[in-house]
TORKOL-4160 file (C-alpha; in steps of 0.2 Angstrom, whole numbers, padded with zeros to 4 digits, m for minus):
327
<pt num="1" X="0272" Y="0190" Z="0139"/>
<pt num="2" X="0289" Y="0187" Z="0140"/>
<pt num="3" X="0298" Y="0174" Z="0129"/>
<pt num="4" X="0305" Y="0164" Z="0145"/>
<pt num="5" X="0290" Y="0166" Z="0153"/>
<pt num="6" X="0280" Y="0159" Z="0140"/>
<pt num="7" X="0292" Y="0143" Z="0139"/>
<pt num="8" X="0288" Y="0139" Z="0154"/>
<pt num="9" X="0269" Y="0141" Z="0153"/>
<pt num="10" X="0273" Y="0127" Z="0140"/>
<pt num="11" X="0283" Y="0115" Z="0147"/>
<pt num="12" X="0276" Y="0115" Z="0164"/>
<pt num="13" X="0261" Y="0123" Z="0166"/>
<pt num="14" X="0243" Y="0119" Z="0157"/>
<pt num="15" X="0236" Y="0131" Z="0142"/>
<pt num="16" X="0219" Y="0134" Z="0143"/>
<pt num="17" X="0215" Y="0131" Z="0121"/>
<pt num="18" X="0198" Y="0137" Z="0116"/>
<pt num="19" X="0184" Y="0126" Z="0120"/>
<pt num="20" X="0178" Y="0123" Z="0104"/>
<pt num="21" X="0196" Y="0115" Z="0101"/>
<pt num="22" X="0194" Y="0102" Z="0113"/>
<pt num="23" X="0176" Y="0098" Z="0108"/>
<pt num="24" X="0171" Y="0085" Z="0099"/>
<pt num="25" X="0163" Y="0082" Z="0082"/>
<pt num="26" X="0143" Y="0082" Z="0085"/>
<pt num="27" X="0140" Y="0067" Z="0076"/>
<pt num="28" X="0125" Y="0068" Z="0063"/>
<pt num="29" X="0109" Y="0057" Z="0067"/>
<pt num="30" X="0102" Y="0048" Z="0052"/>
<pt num="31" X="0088" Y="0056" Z="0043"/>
<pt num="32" X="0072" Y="0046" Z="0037"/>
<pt num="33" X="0060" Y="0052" Z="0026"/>
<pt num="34" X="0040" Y="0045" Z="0027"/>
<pt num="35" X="0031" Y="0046" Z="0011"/>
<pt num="36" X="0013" Y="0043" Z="0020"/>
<pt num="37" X="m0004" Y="0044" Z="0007"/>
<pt num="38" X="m0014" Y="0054" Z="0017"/>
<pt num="39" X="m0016" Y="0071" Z="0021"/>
<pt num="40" X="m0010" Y="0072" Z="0043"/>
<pt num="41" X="m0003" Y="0064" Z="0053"/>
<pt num="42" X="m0023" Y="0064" Z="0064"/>
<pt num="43" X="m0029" Y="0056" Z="0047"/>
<pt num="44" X="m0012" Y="0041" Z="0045"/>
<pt num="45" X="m0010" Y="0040" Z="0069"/>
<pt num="46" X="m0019" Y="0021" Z="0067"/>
<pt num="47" X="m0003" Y="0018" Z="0059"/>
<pt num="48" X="0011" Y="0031" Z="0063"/>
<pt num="49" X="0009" Y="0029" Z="0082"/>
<pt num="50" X="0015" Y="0009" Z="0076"/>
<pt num="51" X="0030" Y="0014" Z="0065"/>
<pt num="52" X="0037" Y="0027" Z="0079"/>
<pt num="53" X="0035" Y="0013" Z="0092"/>
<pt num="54" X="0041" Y="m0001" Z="0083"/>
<pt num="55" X="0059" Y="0012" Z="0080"/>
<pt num="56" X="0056" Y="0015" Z="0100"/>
<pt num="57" X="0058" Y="m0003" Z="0102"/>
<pt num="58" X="0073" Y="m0004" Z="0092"/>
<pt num="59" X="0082" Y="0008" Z="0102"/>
<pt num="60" X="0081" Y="0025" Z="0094"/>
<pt num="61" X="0073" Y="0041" Z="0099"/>
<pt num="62" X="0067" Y="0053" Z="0088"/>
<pt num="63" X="0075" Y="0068" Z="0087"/>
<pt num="64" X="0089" Y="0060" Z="0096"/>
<pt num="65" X="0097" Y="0046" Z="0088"/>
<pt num="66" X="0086" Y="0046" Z="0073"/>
<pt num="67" X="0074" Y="0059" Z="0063"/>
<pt num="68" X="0058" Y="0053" Z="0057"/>
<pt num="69" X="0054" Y="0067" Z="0042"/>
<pt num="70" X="0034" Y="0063" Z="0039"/>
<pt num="71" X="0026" Y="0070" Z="0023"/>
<pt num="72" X="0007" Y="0070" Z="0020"/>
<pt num="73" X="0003" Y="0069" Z="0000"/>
<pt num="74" X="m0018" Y="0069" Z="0004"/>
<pt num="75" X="m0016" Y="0056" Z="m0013"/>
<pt num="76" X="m0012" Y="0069" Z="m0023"/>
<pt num="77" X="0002" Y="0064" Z="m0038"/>
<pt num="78" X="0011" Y="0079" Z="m0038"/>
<pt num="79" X="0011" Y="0079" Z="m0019"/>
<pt num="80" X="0022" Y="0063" Z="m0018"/>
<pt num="81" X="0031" Y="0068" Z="m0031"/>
<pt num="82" X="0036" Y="0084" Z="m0023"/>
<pt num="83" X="0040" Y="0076" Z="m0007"/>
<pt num="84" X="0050" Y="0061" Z="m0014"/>
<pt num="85" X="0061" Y="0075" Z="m0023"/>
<pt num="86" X="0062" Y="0085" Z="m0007"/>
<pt num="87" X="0070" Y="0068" Z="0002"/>
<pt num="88" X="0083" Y="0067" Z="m0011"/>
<pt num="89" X="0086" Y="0085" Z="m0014"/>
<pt num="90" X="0088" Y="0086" Z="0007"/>
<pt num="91" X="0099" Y="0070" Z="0004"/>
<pt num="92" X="0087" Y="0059" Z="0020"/>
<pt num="93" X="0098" Y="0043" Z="0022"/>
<pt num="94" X="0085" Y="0032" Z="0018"/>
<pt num="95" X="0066" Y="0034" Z="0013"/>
<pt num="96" X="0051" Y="0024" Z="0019"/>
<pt num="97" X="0035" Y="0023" Z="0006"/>
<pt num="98" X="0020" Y="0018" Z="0014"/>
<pt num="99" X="0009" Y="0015" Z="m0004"/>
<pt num="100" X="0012" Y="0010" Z="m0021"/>
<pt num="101" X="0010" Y="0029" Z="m0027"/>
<pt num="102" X="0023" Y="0032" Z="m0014"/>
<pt num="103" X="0035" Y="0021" Z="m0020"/>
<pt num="104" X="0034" Y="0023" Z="m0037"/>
<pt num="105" X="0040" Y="0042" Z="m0035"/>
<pt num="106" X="0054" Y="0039" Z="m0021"/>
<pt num="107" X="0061" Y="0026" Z="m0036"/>
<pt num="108" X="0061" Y="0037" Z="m0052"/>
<pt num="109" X="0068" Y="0053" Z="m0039"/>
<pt num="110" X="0083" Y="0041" Z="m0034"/>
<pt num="111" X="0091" Y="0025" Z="m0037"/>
<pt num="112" X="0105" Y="0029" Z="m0024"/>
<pt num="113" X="0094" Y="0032" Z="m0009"/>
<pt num="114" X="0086" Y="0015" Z="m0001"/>
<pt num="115" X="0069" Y="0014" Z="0000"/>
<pt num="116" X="0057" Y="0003" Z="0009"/>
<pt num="117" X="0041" Y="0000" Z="0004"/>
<pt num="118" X="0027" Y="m0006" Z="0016"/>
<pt num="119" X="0011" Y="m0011" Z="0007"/>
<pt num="120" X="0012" Y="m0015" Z="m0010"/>
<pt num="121" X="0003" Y="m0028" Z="m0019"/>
<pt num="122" X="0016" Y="m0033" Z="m0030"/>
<pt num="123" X="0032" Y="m0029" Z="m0030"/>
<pt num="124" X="0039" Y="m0036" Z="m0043"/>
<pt num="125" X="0024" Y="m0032" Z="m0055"/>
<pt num="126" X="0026" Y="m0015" Z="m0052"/>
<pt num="127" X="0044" Y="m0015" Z="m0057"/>
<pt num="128" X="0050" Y="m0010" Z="m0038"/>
<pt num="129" X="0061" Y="m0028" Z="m0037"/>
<pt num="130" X="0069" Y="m0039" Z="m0049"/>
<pt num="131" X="0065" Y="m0051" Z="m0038"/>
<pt num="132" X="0057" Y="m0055" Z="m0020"/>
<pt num="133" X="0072" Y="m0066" Z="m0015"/>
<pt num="134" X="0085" Y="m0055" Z="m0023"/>
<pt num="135" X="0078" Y="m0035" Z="m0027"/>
<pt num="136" X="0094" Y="m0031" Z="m0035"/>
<pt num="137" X="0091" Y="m0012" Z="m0034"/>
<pt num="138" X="0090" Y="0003" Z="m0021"/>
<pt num="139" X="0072" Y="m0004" Z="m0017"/>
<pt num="140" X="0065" Y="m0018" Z="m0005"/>
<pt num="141" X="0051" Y="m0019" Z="0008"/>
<pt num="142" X="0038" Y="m0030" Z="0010"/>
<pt num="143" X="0022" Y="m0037" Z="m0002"/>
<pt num="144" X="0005" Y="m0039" Z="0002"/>
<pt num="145" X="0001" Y="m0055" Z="m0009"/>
<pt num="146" X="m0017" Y="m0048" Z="m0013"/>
<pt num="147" X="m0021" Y="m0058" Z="m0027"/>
<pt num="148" X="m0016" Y="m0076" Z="m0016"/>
<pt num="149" X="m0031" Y="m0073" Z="m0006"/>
<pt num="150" X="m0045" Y="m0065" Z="m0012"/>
<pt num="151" X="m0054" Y="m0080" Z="m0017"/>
<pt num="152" X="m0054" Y="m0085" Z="0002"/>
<pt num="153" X="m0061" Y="m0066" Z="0005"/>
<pt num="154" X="m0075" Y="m0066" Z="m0005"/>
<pt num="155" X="m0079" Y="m0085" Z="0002"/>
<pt num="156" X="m0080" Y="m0075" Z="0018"/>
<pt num="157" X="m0090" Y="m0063" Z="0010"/>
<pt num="158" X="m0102" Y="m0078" Z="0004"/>
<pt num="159" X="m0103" Y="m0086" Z="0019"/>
<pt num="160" X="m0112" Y="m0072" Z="0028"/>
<pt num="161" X="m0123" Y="m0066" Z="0015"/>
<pt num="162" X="m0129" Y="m0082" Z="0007"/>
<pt num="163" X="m0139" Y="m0072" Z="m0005"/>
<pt num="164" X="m0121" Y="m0064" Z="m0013"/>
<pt num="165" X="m0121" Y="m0068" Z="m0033"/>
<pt num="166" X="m0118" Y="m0049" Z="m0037"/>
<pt num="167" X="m0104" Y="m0037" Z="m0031"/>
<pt num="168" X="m0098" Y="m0021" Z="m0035"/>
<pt num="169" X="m0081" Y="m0016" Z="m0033"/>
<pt num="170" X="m0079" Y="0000" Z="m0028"/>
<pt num="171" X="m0062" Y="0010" Z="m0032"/>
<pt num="172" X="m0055" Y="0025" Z="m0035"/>
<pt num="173" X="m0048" Y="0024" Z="m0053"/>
<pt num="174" X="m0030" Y="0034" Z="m0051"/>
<pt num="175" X="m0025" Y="0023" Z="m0037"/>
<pt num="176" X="m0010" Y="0014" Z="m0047"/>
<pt num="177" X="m0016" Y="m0002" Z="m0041"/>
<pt num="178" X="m0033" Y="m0001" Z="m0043"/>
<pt num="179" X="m0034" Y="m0009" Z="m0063"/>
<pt num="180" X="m0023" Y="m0023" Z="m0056"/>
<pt num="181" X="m0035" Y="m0027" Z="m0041"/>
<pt num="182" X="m0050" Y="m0025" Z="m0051"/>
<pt num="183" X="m0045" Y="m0040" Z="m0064"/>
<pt num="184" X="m0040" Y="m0051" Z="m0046"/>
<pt num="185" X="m0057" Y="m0048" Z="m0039"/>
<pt num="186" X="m0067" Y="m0051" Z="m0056"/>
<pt num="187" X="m0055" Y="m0065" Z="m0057"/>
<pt num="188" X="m0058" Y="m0072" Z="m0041"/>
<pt num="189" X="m0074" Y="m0068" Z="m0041"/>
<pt num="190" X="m0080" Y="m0083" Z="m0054"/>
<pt num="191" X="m0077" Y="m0098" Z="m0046"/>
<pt num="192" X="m0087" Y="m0092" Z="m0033"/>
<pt num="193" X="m0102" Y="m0089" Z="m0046"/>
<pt num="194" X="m0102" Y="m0069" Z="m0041"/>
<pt num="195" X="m0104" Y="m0059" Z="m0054"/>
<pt num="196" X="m0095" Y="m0039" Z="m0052"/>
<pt num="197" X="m0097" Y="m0024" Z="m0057"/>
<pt num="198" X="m0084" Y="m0009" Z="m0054"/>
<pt num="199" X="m0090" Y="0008" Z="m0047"/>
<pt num="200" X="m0078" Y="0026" Z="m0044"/>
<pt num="201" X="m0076" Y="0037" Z="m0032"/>
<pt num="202" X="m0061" Y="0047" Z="m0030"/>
<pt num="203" X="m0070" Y="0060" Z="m0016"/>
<pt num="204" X="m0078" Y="0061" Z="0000"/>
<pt num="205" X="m0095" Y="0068" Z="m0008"/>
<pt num="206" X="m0093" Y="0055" Z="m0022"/>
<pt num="207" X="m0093" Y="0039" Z="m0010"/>
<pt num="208" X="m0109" Y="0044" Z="m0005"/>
<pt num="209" X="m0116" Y="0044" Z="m0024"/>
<pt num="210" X="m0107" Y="0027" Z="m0026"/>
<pt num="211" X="m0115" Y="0018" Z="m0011"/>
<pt num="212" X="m0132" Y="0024" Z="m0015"/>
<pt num="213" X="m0131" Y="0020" Z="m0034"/>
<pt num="214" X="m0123" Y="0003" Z="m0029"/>
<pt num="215" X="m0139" Y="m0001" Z="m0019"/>
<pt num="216" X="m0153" Y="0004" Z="m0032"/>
<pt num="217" X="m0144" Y="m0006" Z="m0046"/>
<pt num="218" X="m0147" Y="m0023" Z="m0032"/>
<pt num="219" X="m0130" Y="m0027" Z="m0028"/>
<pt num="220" X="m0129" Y="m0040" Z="m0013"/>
<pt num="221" X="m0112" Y="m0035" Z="m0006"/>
<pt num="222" X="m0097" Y="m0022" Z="m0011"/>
<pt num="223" X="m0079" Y="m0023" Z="m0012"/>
<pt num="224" X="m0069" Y="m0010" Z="m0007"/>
<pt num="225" X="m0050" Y="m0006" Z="m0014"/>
<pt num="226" X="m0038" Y="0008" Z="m0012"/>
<pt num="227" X="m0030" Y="0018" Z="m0001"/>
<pt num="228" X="m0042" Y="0034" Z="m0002"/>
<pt num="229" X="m0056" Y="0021" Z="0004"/>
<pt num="230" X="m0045" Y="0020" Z="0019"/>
<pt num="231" X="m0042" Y="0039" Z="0023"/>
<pt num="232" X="m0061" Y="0039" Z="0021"/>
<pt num="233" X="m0067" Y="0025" Z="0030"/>
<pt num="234" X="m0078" Y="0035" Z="0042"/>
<pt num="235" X="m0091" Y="0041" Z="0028"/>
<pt num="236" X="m0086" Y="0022" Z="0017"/>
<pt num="237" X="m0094" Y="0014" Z="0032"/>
<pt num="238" X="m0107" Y="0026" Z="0036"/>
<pt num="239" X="m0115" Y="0025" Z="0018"/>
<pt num="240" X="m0113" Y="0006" Z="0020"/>
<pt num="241" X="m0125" Y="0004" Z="0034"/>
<pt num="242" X="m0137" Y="0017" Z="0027"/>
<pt num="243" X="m0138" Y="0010" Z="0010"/>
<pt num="244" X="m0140" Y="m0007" Z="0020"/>
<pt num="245" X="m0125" Y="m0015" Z="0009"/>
<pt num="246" X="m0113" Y="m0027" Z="0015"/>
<pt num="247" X="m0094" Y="m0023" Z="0013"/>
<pt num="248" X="m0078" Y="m0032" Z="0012"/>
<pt num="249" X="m0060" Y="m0026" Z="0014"/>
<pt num="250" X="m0042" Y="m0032" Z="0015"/>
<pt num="251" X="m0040" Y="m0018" Z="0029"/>
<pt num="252" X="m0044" Y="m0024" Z="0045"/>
<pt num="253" X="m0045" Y="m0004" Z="0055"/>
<pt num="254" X="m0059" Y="0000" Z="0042"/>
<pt num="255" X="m0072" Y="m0014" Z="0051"/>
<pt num="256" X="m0074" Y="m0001" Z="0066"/>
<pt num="257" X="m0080" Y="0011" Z="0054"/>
<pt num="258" X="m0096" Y="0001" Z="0050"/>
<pt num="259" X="m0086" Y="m0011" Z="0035"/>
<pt num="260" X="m0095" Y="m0031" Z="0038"/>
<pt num="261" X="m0080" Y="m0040" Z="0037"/>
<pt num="262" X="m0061" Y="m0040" Z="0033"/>
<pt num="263" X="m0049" Y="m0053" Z="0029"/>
<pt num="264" X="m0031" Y="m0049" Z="0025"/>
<pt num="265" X="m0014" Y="m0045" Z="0030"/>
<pt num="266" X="m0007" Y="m0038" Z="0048"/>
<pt num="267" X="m0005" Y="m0020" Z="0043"/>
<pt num="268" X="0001" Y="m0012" Z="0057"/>
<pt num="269" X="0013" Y="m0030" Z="0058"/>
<pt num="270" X="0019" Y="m0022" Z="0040"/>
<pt num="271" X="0025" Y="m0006" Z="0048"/>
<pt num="272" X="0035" Y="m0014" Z="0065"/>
<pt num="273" X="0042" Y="m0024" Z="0049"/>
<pt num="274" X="0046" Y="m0008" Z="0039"/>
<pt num="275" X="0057" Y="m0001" Z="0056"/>
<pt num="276" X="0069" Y="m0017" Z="0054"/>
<pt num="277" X="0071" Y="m0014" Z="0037"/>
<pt num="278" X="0077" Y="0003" Z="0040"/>
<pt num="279" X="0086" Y="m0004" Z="0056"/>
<pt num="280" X="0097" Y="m0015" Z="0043"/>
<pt num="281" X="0100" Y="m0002" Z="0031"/>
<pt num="282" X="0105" Y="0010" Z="0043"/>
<pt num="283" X="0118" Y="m0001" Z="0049"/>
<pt num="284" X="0126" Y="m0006" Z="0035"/>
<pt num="285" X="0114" Y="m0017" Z="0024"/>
<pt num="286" X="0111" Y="m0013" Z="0006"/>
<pt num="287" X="0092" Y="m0016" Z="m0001"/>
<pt num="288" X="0098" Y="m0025" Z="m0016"/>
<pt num="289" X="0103" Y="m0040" Z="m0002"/>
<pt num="290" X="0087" Y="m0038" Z="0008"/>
<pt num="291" X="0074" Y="m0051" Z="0003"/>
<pt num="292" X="0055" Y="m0045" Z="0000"/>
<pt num="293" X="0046" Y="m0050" Z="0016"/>
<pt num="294" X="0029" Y="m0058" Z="0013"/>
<pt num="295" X="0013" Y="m0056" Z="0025"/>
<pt num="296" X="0016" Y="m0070" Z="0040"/>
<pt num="297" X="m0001" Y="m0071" Z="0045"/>
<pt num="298" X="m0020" Y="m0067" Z="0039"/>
<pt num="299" X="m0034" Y="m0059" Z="0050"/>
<pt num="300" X="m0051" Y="m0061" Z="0050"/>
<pt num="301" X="m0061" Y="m0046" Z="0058"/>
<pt num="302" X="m0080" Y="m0045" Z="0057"/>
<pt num="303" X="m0091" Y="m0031" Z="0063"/>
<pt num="304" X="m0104" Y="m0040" Z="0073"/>
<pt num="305" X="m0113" Y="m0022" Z="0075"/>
<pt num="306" X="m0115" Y="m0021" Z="0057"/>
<pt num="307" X="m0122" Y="m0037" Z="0053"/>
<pt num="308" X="m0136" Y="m0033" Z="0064"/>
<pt num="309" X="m0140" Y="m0018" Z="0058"/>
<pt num="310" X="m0137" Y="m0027" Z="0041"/>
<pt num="311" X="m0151" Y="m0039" Z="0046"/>
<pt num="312" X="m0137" Y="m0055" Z="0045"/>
<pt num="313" X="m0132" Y="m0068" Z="0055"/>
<pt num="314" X="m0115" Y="m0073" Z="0059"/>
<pt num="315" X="m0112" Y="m0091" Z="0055"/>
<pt num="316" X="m0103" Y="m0099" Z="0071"/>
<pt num="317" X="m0091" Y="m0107" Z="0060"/>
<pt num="318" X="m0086" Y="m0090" Z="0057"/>
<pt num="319" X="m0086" Y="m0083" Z="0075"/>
<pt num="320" X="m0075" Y="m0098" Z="0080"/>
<pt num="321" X="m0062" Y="m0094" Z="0065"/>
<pt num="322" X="m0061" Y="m0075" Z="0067"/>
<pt num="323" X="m0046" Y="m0066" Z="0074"/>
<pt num="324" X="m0059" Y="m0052" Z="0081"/>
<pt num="325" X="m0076" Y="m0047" Z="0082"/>
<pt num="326" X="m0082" Y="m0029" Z="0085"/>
<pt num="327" X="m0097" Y="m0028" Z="0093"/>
């Protein structure tokens, strides 16, 4: 091309530049990992199907205007701590820890990365807050407030086995909460004249074992604490009904398996909960200026089902207080 003739391409005609020029900078989505406590998402959808609506309802689309990174530990400690390092290695822009076990990995991997927690018993105690009014660090969520309310549980418990004056308390010992909940429930238990005695199980098979040694030793009613009780509530409920032994839990999607009776915090409340959190943060908040939320409500759920097969009645001061009943 000439020299004049490129002048006045220039000056009066339009040059046609490289498309990628004029294109604009893809902007990046945020990225936020899930530190669940089971091992697939078929074994945590009671709860992930929640979370993923409750960012729905926010206004973001995954895959689209956010990314929702899910890992699956099984409850294995090295699991979650591999997976809370991948977060912060893959630098997520914030991290959501469903359990204790969770949380406790996500904070000694980073102290730059915000993390939500979702169900903890005790924030503070466990060293996540400096406070729940003020957490002061890169960590905040919400607190289940176990230990306020177990009394009125195992009241419960009492009104619909009248015979209860012994109860096991069955927990899987490397739960990081489980020596703390154990000293509540002994603890509450007193009052109440219920004496307790603790029983393990950190397997499928071993629940099994538990339940049936739990019945031959005469125990009126059983406690149950922890998250592998959770991922396992199908066979916890099953060798409830066929030892004949009643069953109490703070987690009200166990009483469909075959548990007697819940009473405890909105779980599935905790995760919408959760999504704001991360709702804030993403938009500019820090966690150290993010109050600790407490639980807003308490449900009682009673299996109805079970109580037959247990041979109970349900008192109708109970049916006319509870949230549900499963029949």
């Amino acid at each position: 091309m000439r020299r004049r003739d490129f002048i006045a391409l220039f000056t009066g005609g339009t040059i046609a530049w490289p498309l990628t020029a004029r294109t604009q900078p893809i902007k990046r989505i945020p990225r936020v990992g899930v530190l669940w406590h089971a091992g697939s998402a078929q074994e945590e959808e009671v709860y992930l199907s929640v979370l993923t609506k409750a960012f729905s309802d926010l206004g973001y689309v995954d895959g689209k205007s956010i990314q929702l990174e899910h890992r699956f530990p099984a409850e294995q400690p090295e699991r979650f701590r591999a997976f809370a390092r991948e977060f912060v290695e893959s630098k997520v822009d914030a991290i959501i820890a469903v359990n204790t076990p969770g949380a406790k990995e996500a904070q000694q991997a980073t102290k730059t990365i915000p993390i939500v927690v979702v169900i903890d018993p005790d924030p503070v105690r466990n060293g996540f807050v400096e406070s729940l009014a003020k957490p002061g660090g890169n960590v905040t969520g919400l607190s289940l407030m176990s230990g306020e309310v177990t009394g009125k549980r195992i009241a419960l418990l009492k009104e619909l086995v009248p015979k209860l004056s012994r109860m096991a308390i069955l927990l899987d010992p490397r739960d990081p909460t489980a020596r703390h909940l154990r000293r509540v429930y002994e603890n509450a238990a007193v009052p109440l004249g219920v004496t307790t005695q603790v029983f393990e199980a950190t397997t499928h098979d071993e629940i099994e074992l538990a339940f049936a040694a739990i019945s031959r030793d005469g125990f009126d009613g059983a406690a149950l604490v922890g998250s592998m009780l959770f991922n396992e509530r199908v066979q916890v409920g099953s060798s409830a009904l066929k030892h004949k032994m009643p069953t109490l839990t703070v987690i009200a999607e166990m009483v469909p398996h075959g548990v007697l009776l819940s009473y405890g915090q909105d779980f599935p409340d905790f995760f919408r909960r959760s999504a704001s959190y991360i709702d804030k943060i993403l938009k500019g908040a820090r966690p150290a200026d993010l109050p600790v939320e407490q639980p807003t409500r308490f449900k009682l759920v009673i299996n109805s089902k079970a109580a037959k097969a247990l041979g109970l009645t349900i008192p109708p001061t109970l049916l006319a207080v509870a949230d549900e009943v499963i029949d």
